[in-house]
C-alpha positions as CSV (number, residue, x, y, z in Angstrom):
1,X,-21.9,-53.0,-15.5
2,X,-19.8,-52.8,-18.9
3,X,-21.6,-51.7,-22.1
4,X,-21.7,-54.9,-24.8
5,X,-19.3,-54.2,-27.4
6,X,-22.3,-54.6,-29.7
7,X,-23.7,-51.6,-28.5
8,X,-20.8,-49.5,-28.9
9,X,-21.3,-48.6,-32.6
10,X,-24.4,-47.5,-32.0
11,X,-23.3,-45.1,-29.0
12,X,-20.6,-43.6,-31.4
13,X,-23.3,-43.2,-34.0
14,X,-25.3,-40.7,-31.8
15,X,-22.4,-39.0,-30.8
16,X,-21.4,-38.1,-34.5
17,X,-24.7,-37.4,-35.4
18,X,-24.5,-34.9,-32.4
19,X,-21.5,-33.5,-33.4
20,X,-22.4,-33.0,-36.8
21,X,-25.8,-31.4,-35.7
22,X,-23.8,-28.9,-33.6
23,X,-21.7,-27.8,-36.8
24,X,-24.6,-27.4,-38.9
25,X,-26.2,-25.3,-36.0
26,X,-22.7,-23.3,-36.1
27,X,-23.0,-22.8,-40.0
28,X,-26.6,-21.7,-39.7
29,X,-25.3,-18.9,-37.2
30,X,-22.6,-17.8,-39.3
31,X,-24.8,-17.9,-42.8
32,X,-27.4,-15.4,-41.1
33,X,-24.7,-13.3,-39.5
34,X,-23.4,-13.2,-42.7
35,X,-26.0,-12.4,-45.4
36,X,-25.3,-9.9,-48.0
37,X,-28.8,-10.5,-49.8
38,X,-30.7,-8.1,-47.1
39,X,-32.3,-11.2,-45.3
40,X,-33.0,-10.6,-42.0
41,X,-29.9,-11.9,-39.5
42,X,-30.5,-13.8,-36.5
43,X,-27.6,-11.9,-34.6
44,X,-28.1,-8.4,-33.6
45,X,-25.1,-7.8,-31.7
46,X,-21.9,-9.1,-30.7
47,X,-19.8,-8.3,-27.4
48,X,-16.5,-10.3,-27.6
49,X,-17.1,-13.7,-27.9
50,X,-20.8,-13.8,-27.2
51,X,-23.6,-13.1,-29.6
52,X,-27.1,-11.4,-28.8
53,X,-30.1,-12.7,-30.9
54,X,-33.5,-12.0,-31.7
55,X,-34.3,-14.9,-29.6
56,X,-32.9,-13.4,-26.9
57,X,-33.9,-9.7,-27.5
58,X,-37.5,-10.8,-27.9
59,X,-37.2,-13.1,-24.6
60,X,-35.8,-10.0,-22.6
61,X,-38.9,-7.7,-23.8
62,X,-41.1,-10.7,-22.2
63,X,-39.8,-10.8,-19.4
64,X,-39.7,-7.0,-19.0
65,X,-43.1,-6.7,-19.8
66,X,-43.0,-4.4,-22.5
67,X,-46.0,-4.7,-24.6
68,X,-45.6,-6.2,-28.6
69,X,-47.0,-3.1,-29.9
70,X,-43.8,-1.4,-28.5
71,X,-40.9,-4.0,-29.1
72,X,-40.4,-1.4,-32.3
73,X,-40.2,1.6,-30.6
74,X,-36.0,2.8,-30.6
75,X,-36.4,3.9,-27.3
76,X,-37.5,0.3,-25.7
77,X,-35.0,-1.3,-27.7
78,X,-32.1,0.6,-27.1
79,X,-32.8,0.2,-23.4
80,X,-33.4,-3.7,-23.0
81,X,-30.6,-4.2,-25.7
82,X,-28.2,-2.2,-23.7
83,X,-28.9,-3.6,-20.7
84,X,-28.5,-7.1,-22.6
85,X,-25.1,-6.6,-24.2
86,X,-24.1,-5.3,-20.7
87,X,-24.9,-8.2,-18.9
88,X,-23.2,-10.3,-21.7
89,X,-20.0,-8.0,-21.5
90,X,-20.1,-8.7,-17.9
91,X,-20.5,-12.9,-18.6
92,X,-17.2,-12.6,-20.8
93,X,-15.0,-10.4,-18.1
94,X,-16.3,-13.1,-15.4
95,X,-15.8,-16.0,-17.8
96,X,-12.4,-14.6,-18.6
97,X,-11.6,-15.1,-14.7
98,X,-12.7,-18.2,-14.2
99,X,-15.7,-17.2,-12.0
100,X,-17.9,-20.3,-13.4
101,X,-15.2,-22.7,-11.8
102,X,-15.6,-21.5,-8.6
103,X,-17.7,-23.7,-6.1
104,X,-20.0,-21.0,-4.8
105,X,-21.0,-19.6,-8.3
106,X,-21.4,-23.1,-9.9
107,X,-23.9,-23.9,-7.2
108,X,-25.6,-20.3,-7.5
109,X,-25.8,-21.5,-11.5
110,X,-27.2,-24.8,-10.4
111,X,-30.0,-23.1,-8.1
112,X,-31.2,-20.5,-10.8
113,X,-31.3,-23.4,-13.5
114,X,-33.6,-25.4,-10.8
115,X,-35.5,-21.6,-10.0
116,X,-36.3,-21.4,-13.8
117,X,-37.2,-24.8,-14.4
118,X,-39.8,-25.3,-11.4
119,X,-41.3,-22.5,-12.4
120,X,-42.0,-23.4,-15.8
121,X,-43.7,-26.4,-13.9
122,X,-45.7,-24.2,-12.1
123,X,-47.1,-21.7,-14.7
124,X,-47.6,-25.0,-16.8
125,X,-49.7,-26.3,-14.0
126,X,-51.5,-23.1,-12.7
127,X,-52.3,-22.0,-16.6
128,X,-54.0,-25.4,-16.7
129,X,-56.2,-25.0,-14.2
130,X,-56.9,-21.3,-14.2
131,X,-58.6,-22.0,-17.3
132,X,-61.1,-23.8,-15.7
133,X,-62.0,-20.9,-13.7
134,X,-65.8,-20.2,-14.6
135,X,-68.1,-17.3,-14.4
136,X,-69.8,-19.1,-11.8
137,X,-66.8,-19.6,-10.0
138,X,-65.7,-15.9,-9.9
139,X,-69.2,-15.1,-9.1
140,X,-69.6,-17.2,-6.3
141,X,-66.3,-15.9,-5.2
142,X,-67.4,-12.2,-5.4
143,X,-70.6,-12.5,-2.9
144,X,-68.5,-14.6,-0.6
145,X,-66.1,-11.9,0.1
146,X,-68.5,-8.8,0.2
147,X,-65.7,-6.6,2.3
148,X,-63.5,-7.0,-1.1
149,X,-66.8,-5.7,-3.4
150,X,-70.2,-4.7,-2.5
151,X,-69.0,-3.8,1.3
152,X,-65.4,-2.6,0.5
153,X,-64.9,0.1,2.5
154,X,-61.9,2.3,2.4
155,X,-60.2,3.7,5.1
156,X,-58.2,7.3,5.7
157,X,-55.1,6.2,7.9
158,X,-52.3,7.7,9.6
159,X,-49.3,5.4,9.4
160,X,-45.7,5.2,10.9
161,X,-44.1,2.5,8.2
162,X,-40.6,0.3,9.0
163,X,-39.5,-2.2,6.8
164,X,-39.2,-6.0,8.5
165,X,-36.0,-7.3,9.0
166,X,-34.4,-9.4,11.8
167,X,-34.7,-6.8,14.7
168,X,-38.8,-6.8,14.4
169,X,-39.2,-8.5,17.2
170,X,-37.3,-6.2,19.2
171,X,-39.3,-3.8,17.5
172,X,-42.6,-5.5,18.3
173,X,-41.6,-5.9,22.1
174,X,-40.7,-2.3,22.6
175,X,-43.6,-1.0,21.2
176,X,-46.8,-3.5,21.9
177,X,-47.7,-1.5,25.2
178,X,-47.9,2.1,23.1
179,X,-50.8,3.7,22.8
180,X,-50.2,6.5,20.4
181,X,-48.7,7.3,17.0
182,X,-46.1,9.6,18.3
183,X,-44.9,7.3,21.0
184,X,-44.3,4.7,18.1
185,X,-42.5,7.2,16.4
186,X,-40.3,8.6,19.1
187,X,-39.5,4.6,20.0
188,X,-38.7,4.0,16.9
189,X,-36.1,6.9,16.3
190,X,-34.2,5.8,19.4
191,X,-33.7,2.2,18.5
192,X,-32.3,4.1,15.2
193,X,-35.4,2.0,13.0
194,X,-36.1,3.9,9.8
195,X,-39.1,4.6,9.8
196,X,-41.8,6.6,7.6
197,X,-44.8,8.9,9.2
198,X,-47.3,9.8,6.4
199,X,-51.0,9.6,5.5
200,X,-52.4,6.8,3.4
201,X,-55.6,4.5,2.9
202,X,-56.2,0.9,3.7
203,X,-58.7,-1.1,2.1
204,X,-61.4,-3.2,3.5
205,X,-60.8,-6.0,0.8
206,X,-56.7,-6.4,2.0
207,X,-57.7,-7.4,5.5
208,X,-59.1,-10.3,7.2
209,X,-62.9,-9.6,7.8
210,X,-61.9,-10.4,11.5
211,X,-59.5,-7.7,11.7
212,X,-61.9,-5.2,10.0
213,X,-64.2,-5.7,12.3
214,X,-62.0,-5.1,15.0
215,X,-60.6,-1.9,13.4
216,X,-64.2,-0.8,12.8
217,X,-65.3,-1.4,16.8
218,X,-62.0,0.9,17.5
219,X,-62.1,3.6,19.9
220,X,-61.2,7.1,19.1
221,X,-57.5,6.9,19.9
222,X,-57.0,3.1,19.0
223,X,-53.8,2.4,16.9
224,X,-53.0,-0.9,15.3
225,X,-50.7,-2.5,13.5
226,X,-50.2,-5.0,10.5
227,X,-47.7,-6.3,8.2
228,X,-47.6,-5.4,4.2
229,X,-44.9,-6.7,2.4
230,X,-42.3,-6.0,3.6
231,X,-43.4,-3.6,5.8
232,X,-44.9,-2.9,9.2
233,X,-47.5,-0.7,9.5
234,X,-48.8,1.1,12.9
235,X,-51.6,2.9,12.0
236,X,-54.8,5.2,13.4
237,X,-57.9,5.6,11.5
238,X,-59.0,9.0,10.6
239,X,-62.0,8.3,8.4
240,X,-64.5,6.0,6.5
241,X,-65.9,6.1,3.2
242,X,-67.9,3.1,1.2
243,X,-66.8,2.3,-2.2
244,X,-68.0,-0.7,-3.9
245,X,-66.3,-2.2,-6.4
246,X,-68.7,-3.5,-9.3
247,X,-68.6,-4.7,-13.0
248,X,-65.5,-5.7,-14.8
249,X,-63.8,-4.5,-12.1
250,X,-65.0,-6.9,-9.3
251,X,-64.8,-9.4,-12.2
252,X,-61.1,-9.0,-13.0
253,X,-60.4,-8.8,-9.5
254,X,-62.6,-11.7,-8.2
255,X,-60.6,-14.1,-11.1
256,X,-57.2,-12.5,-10.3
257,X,-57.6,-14.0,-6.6
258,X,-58.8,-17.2,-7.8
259,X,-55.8,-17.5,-9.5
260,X,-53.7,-16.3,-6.3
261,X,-55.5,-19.1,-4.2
262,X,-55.0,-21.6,-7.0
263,X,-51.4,-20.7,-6.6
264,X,-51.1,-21.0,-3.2
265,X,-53.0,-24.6,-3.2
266,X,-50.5,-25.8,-6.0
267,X,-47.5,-24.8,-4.0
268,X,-48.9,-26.3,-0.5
269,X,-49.6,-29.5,-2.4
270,X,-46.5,-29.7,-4.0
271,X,-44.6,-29.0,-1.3
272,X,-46.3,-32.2,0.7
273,X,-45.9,-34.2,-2.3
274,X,-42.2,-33.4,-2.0
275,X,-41.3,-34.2,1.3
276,X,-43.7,-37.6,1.0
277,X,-41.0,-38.3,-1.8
278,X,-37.8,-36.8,-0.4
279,X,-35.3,-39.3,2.1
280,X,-33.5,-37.6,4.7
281,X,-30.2,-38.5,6.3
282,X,-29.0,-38.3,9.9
283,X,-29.8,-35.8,11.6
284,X,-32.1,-34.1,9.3
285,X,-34.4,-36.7,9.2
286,X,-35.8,-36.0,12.6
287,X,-35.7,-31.9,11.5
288,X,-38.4,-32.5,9.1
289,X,-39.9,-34.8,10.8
290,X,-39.6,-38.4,9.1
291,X,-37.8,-41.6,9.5
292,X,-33.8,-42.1,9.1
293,X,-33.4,-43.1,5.3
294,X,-31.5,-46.0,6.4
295,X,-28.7,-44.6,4.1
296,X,-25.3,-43.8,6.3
297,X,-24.4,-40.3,5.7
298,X,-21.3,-39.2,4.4
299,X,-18.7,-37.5,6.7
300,X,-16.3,-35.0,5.8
């Protein structure tokens, strides 16, 4: 459909005004960067053709955590500024080759755009509704979970540790029948697994209650195994000891796994509400589960 020529004017309008927006913008840049009156600039360092601000400075101590009280201290600065004008350095030598042209790093740019931008939805969306967390709420929360507070118990363990990776089924399946530490360990070492054999605790309150119960009806030579993180754990227990976990201690905790759960709705509703909305092609369609779009798919 063509534009009416009436429009046109208009069109060209907002594009000078845009222009001449961008050279004020420009002039602003160079006035600060500029100054000879003392006034505080806006620039604080330059690395070839790209400039770092206080914007950006300020941004970078956010998202490093460092607390306001210390975004004065040299030390802090000269760290997160140097690792700022490094990465800009590095921007210019990739620039300078062309890397943004190519069609791998274009689409890497396009995924981190969408990564930053969905989560800005999402902090927008759980800070909205963590803040109607109540008192009630996060005591209700705490005597429904007694094995996190009033039960928590904590465990002495001795643990062989692997990190998870694509052979941990083969790990699994060598291993399931075992019935001691040191057989996990000596399995392990000839399927050339790093591995980890050290003592350590497990709490009560980072386990299903089922599974504690479990561990607690062990018998003396019982080993078991979970999955943190990253990592797989086999583990035997060594000891018991209660340690309830009270005051504004069970209170921080108790509202810091609200927010976790609040989380982890928001991302399963938004993930339906997603695929409700999305319309597959070909083949795909029956993947996930839904009806052909009706659209025919491109071939290549």
């Amino acid at each position: 459909m063509k534009t009416p020529a009436k429009q046109l004017p208009g069109r060209i309008h907002i594009g000078v005004l845009v222009a001449l927006c961008g050279l004020a913008l420009v002039g602003c840049s160079k006035n600060n960067e500029q100054s000879a009156d003392g006034a505080k600039t806006q620039i604080v360092a330059h690395v070839g053709k790209e400039v770092v601000t206080t914007q950006e400075l300020d941004n970078e101590f956010r998202l490093a955590n460092v607390p306001t009280d210390k975004r004065k201290d040299p030390a802090a600065i000269k760290q997160v500024l140097g690792d700022l004008v490094t990465r800009k350095y590095m921007v210019g030598q990739a620039l300078d080759g062309k890397f943004d042209r190519e069609p791998t790093v274009l689409l890497d740019l396009l995924r981190a755009r969408e990564i930053v931008l969905a989560n800005a939805v999402a902090s927008r969306d759980l800070a909205t509704k963590s803040s109607a967390i109540t008192k009630a709420d996060i005591d209700s929360y705490i005597a429904n979970n007694p094995l996190k507070f009033a039960d928590r118990q904590v465990l002495s363990i001795e643990q062989v540790i692997f990190p998870l990776s694509a052979t941990s089924q083969t790990v699994a399946d060598a291993t399931k029948d075992m019935k001691t530490l040191d057989e996990v360990d000596q399995k392990l070492t000839e399927m050339g697994v790093a591995h980890n054999r050290s003592m350590g605790a497990l709490n009560s309150g980072d386990v299903s209650p089922d599974f504690f119960k479990v561990v607690q009806a062990k018998q003396a030579d019982d080993i078991f195994f979970i999955r943190s993180g990253s990592n797989g754990i086999f583990f035997k227990v060594k000891g018991q000891e209660a340690r309830p976990l009270e005051g504004e201690s069970a209170f921080n905790l108790a509202r810091q796994q609200l927010r976790l759960d609040l989380l982890k709705s928001e991302a399963g509703m938004t993930a339906v509400a997603a695929n409700l909305e999305a319309k597959y092609e070909g083949d795909y369609a029956g993947i996930m589960g839904k009806p052909n779009s009706g659209q025919p798919t491109v071939q290549k």
